[in-house]
C-alpha positions as CSV (number, residue, x, y, z in Angstrom):
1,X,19.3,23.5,-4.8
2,X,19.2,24.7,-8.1
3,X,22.5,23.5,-9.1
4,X,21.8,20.4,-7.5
5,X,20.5,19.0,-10.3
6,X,21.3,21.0,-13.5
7,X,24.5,19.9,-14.0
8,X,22.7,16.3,-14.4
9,X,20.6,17.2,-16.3
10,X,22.7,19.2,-18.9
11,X,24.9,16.1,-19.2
12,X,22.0,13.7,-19.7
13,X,20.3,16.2,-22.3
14,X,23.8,15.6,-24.5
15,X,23.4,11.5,-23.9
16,X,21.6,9.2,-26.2
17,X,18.0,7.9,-25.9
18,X,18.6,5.3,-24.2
19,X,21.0,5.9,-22.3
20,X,18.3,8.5,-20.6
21,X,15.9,5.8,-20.3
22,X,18.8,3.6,-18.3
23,X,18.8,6.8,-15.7
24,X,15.3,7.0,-15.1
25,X,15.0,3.4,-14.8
26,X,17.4,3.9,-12.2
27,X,16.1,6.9,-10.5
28,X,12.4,5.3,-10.3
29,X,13.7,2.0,-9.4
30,X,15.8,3.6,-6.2
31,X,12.1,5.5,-5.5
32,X,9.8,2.4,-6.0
33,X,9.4,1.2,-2.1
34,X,7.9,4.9,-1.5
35,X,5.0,3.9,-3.9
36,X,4.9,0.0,-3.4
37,X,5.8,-0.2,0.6
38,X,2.9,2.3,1.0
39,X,0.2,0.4,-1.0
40,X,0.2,-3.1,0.1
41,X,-3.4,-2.7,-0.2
42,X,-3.8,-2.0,-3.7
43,X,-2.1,-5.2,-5.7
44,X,-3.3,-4.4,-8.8
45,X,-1.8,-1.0,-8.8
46,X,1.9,-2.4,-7.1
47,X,2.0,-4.7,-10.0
48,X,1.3,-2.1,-12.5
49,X,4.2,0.0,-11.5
50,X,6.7,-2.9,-10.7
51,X,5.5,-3.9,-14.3
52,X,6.3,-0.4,-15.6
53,X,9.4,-0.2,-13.9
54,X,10.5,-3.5,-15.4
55,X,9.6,-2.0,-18.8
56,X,11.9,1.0,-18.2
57,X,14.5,-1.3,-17.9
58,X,13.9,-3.5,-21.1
59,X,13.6,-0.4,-23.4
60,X,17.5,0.5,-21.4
61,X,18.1,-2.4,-22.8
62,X,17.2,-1.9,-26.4
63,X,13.4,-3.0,-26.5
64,X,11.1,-1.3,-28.4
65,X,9.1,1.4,-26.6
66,X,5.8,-0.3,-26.5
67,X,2.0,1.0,-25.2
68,X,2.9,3.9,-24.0
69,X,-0.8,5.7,-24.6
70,X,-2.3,2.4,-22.4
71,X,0.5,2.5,-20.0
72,X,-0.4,6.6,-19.6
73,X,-4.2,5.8,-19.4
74,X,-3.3,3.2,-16.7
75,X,-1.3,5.3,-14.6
76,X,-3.7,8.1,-14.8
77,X,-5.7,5.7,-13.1
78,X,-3.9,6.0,-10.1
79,X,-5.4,8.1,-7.2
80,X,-2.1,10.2,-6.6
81,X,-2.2,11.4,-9.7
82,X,-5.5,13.2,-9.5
83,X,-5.3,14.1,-5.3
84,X,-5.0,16.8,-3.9
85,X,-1.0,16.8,-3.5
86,X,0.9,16.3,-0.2
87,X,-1.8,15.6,1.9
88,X,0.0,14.0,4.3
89,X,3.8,12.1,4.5
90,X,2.7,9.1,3.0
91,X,0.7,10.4,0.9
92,X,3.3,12.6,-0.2
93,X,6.5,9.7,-1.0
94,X,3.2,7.8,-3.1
95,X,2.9,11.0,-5.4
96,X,6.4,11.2,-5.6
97,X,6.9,7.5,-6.7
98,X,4.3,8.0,-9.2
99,X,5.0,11.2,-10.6
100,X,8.8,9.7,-11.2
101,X,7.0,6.8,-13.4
102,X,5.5,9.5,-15.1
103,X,8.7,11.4,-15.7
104,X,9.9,7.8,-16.9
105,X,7.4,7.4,-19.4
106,X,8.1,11.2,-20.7
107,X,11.7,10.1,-21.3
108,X,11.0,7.2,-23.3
109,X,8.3,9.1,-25.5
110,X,11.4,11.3,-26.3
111,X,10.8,14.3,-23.7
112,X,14.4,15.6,-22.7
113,X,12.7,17.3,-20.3
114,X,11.6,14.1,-18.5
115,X,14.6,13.0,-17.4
116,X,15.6,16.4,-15.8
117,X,12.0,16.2,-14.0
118,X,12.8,13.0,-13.1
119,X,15.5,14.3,-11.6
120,X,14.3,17.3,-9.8
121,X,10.7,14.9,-8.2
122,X,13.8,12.1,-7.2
123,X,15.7,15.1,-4.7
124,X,12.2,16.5,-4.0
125,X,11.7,12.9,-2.5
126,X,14.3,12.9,-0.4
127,X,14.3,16.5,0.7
128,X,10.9,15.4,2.2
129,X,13.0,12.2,4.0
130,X,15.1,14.4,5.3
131,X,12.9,16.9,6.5
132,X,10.1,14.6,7.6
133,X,13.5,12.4,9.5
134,X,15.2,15.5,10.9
135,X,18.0,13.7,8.4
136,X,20.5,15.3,6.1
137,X,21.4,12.7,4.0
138,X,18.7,11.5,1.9
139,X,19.4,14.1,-0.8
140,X,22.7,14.3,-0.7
141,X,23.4,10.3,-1.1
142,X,20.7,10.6,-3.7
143,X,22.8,13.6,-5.5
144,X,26.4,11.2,-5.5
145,X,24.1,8.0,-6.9
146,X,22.9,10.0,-9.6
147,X,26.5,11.1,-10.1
148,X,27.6,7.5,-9.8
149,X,24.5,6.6,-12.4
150,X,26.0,8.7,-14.9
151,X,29.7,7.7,-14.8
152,X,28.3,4.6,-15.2
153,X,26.3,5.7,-18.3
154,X,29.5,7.4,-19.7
155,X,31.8,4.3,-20.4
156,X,29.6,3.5,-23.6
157,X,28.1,4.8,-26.3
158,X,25.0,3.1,-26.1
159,X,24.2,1.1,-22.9
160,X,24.6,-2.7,-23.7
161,X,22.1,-5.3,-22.3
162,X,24.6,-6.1,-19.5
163,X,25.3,-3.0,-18.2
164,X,21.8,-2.1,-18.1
165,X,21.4,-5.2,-15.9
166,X,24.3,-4.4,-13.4
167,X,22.6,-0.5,-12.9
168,X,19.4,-2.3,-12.2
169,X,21.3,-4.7,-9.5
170,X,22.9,-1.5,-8.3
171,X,19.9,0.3,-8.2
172,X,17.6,-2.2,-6.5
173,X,20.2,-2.4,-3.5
174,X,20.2,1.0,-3.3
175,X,16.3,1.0,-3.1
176,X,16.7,-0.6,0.2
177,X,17.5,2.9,1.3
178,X,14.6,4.5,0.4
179,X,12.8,1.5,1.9
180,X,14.1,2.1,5.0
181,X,13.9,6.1,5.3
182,X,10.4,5.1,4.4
183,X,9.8,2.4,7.7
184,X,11.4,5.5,9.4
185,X,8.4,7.9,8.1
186,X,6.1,5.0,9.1
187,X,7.0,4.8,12.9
């Protein structure tokens, strides 16, 4: 599993800023519905991190990297960051979810390491699909987008507005696949 994602993450390592930022905003958009179909409940915190998503993508883009220390402090705020973790599945895709936002937010302070967490929590994710689904192909259609992702990335030397907006389109239908491996956790 090991390789799984090193090869990734060596690539993105050698890859501008941004164009880091544009694969997390990716990898935590595909993993949003295992945060936000979870916590219907709590609007205050779906519209933080649909927010926050939203922001990955505009610093893609070129925006400046604004409020991250508030941003931080906000998602701190968040119960799955301070719970006990994997107390139970759904419990478990939440943390996941946020812990990817905070991965996110590592990459665009400059932390090389964030995307190659963001990376490893992503699989971790959809390992626990599979295992909690007796499925076997969460991770490994996870593993060929983020191959996809960066070939994507590649054809540029910095990520134009545009094609930040086609991997967001791309990435939101794939999120339709988490979304549903999570309605299968949920039955």
């Amino acid at each position: 599993m090991v390789d799984d994602w090193a090869s990734a993450a060596k690539e993105l390592s050698g890859l501008s800023a941004r164009h880091r930022v544009a694969f997390v905003a990716a990898t935590v958009q595909r993993g949003a519905p295992a945060f936000t179909d979870l916590i219907r409940r709590r609007r205050a915190d779906h519209e933080f991190f649909a927010e926050t998503v939203g922001f990955l993508w505009a610093v893609a883009a070129g925006a400046e990297a604004t409020a991250i220390p508030a941003r931080r402090a906000r998602l701190n705020k968040f119960k799955e960051m301070r719970a006990k973790p994997e107390a139970d599945d759904e419990r478990f895709f939440a943390e996941q979810a946020v812990f990817l936002l905070d991965y996110a937010l590592d990459t665009v302070e400059g932390d090389r390491d964030g995307a190659t967490s963001t990376i490893k929590c992503a699989l971790h994710m959809m390992d626990g699909f599979d295992q909690d689904l007796g499925e076997d192909d969460n991770y490994d259609r996870e593993l060929g987008v983020q191959e996809r992702v960066l070939q994507e990335l590649r054809l540029s030397a910095i990520p134009s507005a545009d094609e930040v907006s086609e991997l967001r389109c791309q990435a939101l239908l794939d999120a339709e696949l988490t979304r549903a491996a999570v309605r299968r956790v949920l039955r």
